[in-house]
C-alpha positions in Angstrom: 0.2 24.1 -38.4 -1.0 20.5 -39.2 -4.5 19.4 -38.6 -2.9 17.3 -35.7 -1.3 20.3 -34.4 -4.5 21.9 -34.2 -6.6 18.8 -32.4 -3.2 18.1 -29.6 -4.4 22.2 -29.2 -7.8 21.7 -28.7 -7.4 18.6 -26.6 -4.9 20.1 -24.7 -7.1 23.4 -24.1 -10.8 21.1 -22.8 -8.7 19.5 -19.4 -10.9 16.9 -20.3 -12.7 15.3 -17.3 -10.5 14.5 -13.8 -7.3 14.4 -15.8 -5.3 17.2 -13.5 -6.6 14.4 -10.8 -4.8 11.4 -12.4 -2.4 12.6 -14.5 -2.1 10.2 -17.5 -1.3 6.3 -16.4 -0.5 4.7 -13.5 2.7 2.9 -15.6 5.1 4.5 -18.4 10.6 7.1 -19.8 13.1 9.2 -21.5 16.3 10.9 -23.7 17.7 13.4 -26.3 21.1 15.5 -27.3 23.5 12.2 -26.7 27.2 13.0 -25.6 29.6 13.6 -28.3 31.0 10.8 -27.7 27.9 8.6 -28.5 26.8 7.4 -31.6 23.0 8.8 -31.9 19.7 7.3 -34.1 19.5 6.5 -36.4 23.9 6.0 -36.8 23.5 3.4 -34.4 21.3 1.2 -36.1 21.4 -0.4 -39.7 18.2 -0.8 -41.8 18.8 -2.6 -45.4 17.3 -0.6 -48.3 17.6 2.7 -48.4 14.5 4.6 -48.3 13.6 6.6 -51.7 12.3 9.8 -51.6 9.5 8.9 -53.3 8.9 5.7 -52.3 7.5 6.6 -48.9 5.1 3.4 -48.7 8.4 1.4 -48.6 8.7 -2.5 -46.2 12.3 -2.3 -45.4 14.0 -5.2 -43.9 15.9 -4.1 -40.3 18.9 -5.6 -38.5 20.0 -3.7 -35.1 23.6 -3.0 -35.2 24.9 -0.9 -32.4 28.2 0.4 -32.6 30.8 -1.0 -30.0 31.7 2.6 -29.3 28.2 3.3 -28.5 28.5 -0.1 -25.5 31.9 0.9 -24.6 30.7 4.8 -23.4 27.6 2.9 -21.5 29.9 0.9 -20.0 32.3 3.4 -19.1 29.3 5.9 -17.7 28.0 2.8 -15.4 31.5 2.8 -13.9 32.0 6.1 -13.3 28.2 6.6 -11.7 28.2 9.4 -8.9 25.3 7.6 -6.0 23.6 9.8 -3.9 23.1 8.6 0.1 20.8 5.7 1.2 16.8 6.2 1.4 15.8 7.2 4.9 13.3 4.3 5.1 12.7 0.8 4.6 11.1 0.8 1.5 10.8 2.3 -1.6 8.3 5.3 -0.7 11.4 7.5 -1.8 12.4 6.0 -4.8 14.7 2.9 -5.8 16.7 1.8 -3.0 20.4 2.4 -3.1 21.3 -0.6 -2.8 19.2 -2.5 -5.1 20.2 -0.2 -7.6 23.8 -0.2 -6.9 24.0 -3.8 -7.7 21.7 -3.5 -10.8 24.1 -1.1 -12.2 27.6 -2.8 -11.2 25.7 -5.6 -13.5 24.1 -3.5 -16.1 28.5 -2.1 -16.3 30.2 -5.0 -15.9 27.9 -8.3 -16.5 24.8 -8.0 -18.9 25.5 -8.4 -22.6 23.8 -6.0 -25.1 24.6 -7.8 -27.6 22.3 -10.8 -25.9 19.3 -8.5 -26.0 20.5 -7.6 -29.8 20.3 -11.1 -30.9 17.1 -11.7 -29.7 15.7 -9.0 -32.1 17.4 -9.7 -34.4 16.2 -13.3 -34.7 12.9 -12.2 -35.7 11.4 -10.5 -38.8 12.0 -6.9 -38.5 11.1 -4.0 -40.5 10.8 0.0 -41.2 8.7 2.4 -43.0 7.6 5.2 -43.0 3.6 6.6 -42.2 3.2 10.3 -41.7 6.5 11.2 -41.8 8.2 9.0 -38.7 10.0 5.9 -39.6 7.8 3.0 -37.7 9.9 -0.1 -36.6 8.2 -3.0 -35.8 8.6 -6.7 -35.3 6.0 -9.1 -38.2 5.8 -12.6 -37.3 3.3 -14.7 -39.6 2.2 -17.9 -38.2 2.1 -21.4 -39.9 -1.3 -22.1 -39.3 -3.6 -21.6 -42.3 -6.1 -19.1 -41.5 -4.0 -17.1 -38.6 -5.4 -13.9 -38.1 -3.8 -10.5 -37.4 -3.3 -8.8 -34.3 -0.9 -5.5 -33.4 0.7 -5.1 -30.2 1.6 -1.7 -28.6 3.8 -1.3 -25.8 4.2 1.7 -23.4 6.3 3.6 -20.8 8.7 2.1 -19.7 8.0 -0.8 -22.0 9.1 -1.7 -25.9 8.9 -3.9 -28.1 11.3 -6.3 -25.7 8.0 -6.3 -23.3 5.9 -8.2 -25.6 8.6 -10.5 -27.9 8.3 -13.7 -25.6 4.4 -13.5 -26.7 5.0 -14.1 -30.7 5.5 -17.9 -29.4 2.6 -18.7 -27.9 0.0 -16.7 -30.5 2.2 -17.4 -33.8 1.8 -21.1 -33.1 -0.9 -22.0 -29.8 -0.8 -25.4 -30.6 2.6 -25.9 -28.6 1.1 -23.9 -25.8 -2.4 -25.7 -24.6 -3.9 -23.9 -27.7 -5.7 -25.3 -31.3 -4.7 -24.0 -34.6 -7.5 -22.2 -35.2 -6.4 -19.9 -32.8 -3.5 -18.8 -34.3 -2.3 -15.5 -35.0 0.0 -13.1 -37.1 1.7 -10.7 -35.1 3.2 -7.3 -35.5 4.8 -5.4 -32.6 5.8 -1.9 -33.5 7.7 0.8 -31.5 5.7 3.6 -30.6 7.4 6.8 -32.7 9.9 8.5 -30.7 10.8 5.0 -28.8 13.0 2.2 -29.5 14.1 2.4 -33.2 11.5 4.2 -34.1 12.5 7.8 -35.2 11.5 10.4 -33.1 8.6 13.2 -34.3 10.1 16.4 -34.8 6.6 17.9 -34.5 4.2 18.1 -31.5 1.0 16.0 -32.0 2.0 12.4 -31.9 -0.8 11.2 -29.4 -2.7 8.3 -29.3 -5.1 9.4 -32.0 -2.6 9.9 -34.6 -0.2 6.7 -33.7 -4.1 4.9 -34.0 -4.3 5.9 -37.0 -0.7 5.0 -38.3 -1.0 1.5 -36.9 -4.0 1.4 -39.2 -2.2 2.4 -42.3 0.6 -0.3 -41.3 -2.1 -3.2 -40.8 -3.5 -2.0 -44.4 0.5 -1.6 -46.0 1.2 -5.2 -44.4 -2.2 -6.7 -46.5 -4.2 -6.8 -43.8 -7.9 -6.3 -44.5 -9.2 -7.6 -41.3 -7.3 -7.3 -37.7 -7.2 -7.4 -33.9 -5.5 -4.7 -32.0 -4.3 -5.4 -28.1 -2.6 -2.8 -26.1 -1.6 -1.8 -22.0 -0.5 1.2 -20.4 0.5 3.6 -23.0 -0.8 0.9 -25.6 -3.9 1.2 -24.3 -4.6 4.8 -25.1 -3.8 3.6 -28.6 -6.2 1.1 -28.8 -8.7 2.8 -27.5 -8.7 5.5 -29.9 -8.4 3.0 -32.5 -12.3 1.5 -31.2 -13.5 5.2 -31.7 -11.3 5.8 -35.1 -13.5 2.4 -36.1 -11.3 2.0 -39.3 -12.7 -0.7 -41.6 -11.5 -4.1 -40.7 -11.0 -3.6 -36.9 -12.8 -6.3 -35.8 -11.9 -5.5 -32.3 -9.6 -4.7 -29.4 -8.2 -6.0 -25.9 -7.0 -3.8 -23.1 -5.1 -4.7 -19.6 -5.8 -1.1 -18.3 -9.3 -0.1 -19.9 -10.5 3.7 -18.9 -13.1 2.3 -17.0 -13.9 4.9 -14.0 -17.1 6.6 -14.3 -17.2 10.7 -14.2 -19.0 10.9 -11.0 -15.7 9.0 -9.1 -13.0 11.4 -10.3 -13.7 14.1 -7.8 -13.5 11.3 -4.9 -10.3 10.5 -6.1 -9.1 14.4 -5.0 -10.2 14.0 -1.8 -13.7 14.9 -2.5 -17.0 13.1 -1.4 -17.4 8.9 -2.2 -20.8 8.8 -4.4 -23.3 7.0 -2.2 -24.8 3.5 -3.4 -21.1 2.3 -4.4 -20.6 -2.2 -4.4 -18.2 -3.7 -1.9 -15.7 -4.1 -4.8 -16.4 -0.5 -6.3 -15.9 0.9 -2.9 -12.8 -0.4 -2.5 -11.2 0.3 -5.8 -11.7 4.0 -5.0 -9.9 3.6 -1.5 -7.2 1.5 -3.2 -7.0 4.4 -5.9 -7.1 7.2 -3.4 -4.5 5.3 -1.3 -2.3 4.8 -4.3 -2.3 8.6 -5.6 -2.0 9.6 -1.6 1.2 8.1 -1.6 2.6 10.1 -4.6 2.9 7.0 -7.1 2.2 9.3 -9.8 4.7 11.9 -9.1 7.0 10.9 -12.1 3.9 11.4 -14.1 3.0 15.0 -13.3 6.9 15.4 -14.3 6.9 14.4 -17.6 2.9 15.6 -18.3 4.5 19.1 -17.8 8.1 18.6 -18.7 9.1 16.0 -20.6 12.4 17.9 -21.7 13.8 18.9 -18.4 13.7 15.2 -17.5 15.1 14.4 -20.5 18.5 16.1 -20.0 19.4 13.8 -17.3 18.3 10.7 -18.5 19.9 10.9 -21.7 23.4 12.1 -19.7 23.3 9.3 -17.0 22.4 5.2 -18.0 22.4 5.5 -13.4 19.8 8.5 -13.7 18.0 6.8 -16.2 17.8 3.1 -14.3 16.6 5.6 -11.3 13.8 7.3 -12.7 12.1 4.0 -14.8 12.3 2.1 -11.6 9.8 4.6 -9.8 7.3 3.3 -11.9 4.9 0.8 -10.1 4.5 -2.2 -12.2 8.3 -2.5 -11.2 7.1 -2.3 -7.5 7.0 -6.0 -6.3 10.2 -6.8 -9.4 13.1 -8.6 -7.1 16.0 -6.7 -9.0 17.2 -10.7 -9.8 17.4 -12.2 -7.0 14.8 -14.4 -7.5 15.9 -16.6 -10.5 12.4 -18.1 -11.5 10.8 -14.4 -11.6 9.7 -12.9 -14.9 11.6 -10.6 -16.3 14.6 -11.6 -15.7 17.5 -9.2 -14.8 19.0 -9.1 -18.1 15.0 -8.8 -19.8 14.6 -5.5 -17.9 17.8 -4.0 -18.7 17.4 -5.1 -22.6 14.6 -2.8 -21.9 16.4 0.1 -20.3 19.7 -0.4 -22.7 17.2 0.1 -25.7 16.0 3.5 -24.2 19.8 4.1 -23.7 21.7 3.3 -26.7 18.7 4.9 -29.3 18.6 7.7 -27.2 14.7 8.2 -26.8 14.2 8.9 -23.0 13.1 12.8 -24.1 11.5 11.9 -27.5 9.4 8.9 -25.2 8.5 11.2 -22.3 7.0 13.7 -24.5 3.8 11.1 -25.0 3.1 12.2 -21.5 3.1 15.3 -22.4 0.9 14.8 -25.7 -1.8 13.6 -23.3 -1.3 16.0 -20.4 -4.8 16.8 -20.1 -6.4 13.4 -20.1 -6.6 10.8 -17.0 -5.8 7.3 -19.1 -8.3 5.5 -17.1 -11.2 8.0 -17.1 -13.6 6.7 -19.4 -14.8 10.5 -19.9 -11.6 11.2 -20.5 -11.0 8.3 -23.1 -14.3 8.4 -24.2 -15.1 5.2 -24.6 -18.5 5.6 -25.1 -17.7 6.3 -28.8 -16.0 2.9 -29.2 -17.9 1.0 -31.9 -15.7 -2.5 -32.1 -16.0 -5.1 -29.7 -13.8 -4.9 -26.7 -12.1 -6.7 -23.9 -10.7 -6.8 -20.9 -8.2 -8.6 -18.6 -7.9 -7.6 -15.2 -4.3 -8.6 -13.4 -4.4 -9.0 -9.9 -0.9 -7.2 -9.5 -1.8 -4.1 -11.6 -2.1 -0.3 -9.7 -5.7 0.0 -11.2 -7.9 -2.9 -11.1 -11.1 -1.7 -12.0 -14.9 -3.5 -11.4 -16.7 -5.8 -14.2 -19.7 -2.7 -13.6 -17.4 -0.2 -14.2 -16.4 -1.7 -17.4 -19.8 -2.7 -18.2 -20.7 0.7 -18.4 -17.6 2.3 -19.9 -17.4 0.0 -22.9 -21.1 -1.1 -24.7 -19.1 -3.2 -26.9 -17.6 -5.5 -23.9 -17.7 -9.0 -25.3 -15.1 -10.0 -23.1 -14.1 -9.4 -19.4 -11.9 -11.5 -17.3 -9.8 -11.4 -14.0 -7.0 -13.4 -14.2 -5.2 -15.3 -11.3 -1.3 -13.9 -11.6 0.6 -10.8 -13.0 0.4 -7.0 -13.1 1.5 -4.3 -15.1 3.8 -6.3 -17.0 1.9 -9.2 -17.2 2.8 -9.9 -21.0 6.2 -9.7 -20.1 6.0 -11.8 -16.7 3.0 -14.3 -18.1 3.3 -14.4 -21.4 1.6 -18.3 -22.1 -0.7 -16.6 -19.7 -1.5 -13.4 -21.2 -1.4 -15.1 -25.2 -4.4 -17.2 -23.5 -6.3 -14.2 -23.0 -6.0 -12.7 -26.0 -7.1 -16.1 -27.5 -10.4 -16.2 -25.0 -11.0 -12.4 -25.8 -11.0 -12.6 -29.6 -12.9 -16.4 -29.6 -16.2 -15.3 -30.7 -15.1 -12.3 -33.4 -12.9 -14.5 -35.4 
């Protein structure tokens, strides 16, 4: 047994504070054992460079390549969908709506191009190697701007690396965006391990501490001596542990959904007692949180916190099932499937997203992060302990997000806040849907630490 075998033990064994409440995130998907028909990871995708045994520390260059046999069987799967009967409501309280989701897939089948959402990869820098024994893929693009610092970008559930590509733009070169040049960034933008092209662990203990700590070894293998580190959802977990990991030349982190809520508001959230002496604005994030977990938004959650394999098995048999179960997730909740042409993401930006799940066959190996963090709430500051972060944080609060959480919560949460804004558009996906937007905030956040 590893040494991270032993901690996801011990982590898992403390139900560290309010996490059975919460679950992990309000945001986050799945795959494994592909048909024999489809070409699995890593067949179906083409690094350059062949990795040495005992050259571990290896940059490889990457190209995506996915076989046509591998599009064809999607294809031919979408066609051949089986749809259960309509919802017996108006909304979506039970779950995509048929018909939304009908049409999605009829596109996804016979309209959307993979190799679109292939190109666009594929027209930036990419690269593999290897850190603790998972082959890390992630996207490295430097800026032009002399003195551009470093920043890496973590995606989560049911994100990737597609999420955050249409930010490299905006922080790689700011001066075409409203920005100055000595603002500028480098970016990297890897895949968490056991998503996207990432290989998937074949041991237990890939949680947020240890991918911290393997985003810190690929900052130091890239030359970087001093960086930034930004992540949401999933991403944010990552981060977090990263502030308390302190590694030498993190000079500080930015979250969308901090662990902000203080110890004494977990029980309310069960149904328990409010704490007395609550603001207006506290008062109503706990109504707005009990309201939300009332209505059983995190019921895909407690799924794949307990088991991330049974969900697996259908996901990674049906591209419909799949599509299904990623659309329960609520920063998809006001998304117009689209119909509305001016909306960000697009239709074929989501299912670039979804495809990538399918075609590498990670819908298992992703859900089991969930299950890596069962015990743990991801926005209980107890939880997170973010009292143990020593770099300087901040925030951005989306007006659209499930969990929008008080400047006093944060205030207390994180001493190192330098940095805590609400902005005036996007939610869950807000790097995806506001990415001039969100590149802005990471600029204002990281101002004074440069």
């Amino acid at each position: 047994m590893t040494v991270f075998q032993k901690i996801a033990e011990l982590v898992g064994a403390l139900r560290l504070a309010f996490g059975a409440v919460l679950g992990v995130a309000p945001g986050l998907v799945l795959a494994t054992g592909a048909h024999a028909a489809v070409p699995t990871f890593p067949a179906d995708v083409a690094s350059t460079g062949p990795l040495a045994a005992s050259d571990d520390t290896a940059i490889r260059p990457f190209r995506a390549t996915i076989p046509q046999a591998a599009l064809d069987d999607l294809r031919k799967r979408l066609r051949a969908t089986r749809l259960p009967d309509a919802e017996t409501v108006a909304d979506r309280s039970q779950g995509a709506q048929l018909e939304q989701l009908r049409k999605l897939l009829q596109y996804w089948g016979d309209g959307y191009d993979w190799r679109k959402g292939e190109a666009k990869l594929n027209a930036l820098p990419q690269f593999m190697t290897k850190i603790d024994g998972v082959d890390i893929h992630f996207i490295h693009v430097r800026s032009r701007h002399k003195n551009a610092l470093p920043i890496i970008i973590s995606h989560g559930w049911p994100g990737s690396v597609f999420e955050q590509i249409k930010l490299i733009g905006p922080l790689t070169d700011p001066t075409k965006y409203g920005g100055r040049a000595e603002d500028a960034f480098d970016v990297v933008i890897p895949s968490l391990p056991g998503f996207g092209f990432s290989s998937r662990p074949t041991e237990a203990g890939w949680g947020s501490e240890r991918i911290g700590r393997a985003w810190d070894v690929l900052m130091k293998r890239l030359g970087y001596a001093r960086y930034f580190a930004q992540g949401g959802d999933w991403g944010a977990a990552v981060v977090e542990a990263m502030g308390r990991q302190a590694p030498a030349g993190l000079l500080g982190i930015h979250t969308n959904l901090p662990a902000t809520i203080p110890p004494e508001i977990g029980p309310a959230l069960g149904g328990g007692p409010i704490p007395p002496g609550l603001s207006a604005q506290e008062l109503s994030t706990v109504e707005a949180l009990r309201g939300f977990l009332k209505d059983g938004n995190l019921a895909y959650v407690t799924m794949m916190n307990a088991r991330p394999q049974a969900v697996g098995y259908a996901l990674t048999d049906s591209p419909a099932g799949l599509a299904g179960w990623m659309l329960v997730h609520p920063g998809f909740a006001l998304w117009s499937y689209g119909d509305d042409p001016d909306q960000s993401p697009t239709k074929d930006d989501v299912l670039d997203d979804f495809s990538l799940y399918w075609l590498t066959n990670t819908s298992a190996s992703a859900a089991r992060i969930y299950w890596e963090h069962r015990s743990l709430s991801l926005i209980s500051s107890a939880a997170l302990r973010t009292s143990e972060i020593s770099v300087p944080v901040g925030i951005t609060v989306f007006p659209e997000e499930v969990y929008r959480p008080p400047e006093s919560w944060a205030k207390r949460a994180f001493p190192k806040l330098v940095y805590f804004h609400e902005a005036d558009q996007g939610g869950h996906f807000a790097a995806w849907e506001h990415p001039e937007l969100f590149a802005a905030e990471l600029r204002a956040a990281f101002k004074s630490l440069r």
